[in-house]
SENUKE-839984 format. One line per field, with one value per residue (C-alpha): residue number from 1; x negated, y negated, z negated; residue in one letter. Coordinates in steps of 0.05 Angstrom, whole numbers, plus 5000, padded with zeros to 4 digits. Example, Ala and Ser with C-alpha at 12.3 -4.5 7.8 and 13.67 -1.06 7.14 Angstrom:
BEGIN
pos c(1_2) $
X c(4754_4727) $
Y c(5090_5021) $
Z c(4844_4857) $
code c(A_S) $
end
This chain:
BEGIN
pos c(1_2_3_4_5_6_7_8_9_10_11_12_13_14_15_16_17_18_19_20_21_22_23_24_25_26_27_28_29_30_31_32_33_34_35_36_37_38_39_40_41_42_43_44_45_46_47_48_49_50_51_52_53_54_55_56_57_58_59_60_61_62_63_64_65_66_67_68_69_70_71_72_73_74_75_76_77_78_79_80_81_82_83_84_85_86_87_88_89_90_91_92_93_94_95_96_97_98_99_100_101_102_103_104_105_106_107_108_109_110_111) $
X c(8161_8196_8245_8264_8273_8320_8352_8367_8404_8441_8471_8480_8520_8568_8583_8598_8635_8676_8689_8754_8777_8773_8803_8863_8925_8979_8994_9026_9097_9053_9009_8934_8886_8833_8757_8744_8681_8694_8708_8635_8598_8624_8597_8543_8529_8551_8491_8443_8459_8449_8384_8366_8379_8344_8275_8284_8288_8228_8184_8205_8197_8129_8103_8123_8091_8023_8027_8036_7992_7934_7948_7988_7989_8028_8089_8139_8135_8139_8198_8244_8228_8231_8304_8328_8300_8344_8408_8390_8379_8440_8498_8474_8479_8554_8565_8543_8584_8646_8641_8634_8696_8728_8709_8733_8799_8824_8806_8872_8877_8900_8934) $
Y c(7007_6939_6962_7029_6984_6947_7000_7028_6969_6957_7027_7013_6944_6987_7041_6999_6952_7012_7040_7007_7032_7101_7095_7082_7130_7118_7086_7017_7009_6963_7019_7006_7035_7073_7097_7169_7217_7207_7130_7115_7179_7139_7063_7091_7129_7077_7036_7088_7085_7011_7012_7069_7030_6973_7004_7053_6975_6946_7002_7003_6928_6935_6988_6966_6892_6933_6967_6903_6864_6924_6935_6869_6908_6962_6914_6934_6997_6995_6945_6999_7047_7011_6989_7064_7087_7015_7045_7112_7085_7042_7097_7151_7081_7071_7145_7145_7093_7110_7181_7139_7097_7169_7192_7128_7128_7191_7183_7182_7160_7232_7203) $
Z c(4422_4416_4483_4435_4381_4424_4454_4391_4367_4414_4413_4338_4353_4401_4362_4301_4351_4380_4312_4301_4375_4358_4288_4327_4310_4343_4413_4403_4454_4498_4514_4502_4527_4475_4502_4516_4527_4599_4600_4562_4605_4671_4643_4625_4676_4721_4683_4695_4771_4775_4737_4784_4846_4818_4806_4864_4911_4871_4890_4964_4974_4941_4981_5042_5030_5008_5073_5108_5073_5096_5155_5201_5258_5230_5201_5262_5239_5160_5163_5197_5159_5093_5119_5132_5062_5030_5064_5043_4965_4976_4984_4939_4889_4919_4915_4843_4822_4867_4827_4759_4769_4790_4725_4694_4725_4709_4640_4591_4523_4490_4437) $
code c(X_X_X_X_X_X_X_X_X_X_X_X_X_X_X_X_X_X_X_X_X_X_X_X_X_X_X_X_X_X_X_X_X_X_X_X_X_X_X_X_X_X_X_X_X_X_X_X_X_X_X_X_X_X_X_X_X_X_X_X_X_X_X_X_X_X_X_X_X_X_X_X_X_X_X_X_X_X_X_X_X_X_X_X_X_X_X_X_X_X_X_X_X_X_X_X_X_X_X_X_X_X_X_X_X_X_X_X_X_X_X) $
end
């Protein structure tokens, strides 16, 4: 309950923070830059992906170091495989967040 509680703060902080941002009327001459659907979808989804990759790491490391820890003998083999299943994790993460920055790049300001 107390991560929810969290969670929903901090959502609260950004939107308040990114209020001003998307009050915005008018492009200056300098050209900034103001957020889109598609520029916060890609961070956050670029989040998501990290997070993802994160937990998706834990629970391979752990299960392979159970395995070892049972069974010794049976190390040379676990330690491959938990290496192929790391690379595997590791480019649908790069893919993810290659398609995010995509997403992010092409993003205009509309105004």
């Amino acid at each position: 309950m107390k991560v929810l509680r969290l969670i929903v703060v901090a959502m609260v902080v950004l939107l308040a923070m990114a209020a001003p941002v998307m009050a915005q009327t008018t492009t200056p001459p300098g050209g900034t830059q103001v957020f889109t659907g598609a520029s916060i979808g890609a961070g956050i989804g670029a989040a998501l992906a990290i997070v993802g990759a994160g937990y998706g790491f834990g629970k391979i490391g752990a299960a392979a170091l159970e395995g070892m820890a049972r069974q010794p003998q049976a190390a040379g083999s676990i330690l491959p495989a938990m290496i192929v299943i790391a690379a595997l994790l590791e480019g649908a993460t790069l893919f993810a967040l290659f398609i995010c920055f995509t997403v992010a790049g092409k993003a205009t300001s509309g105004w």
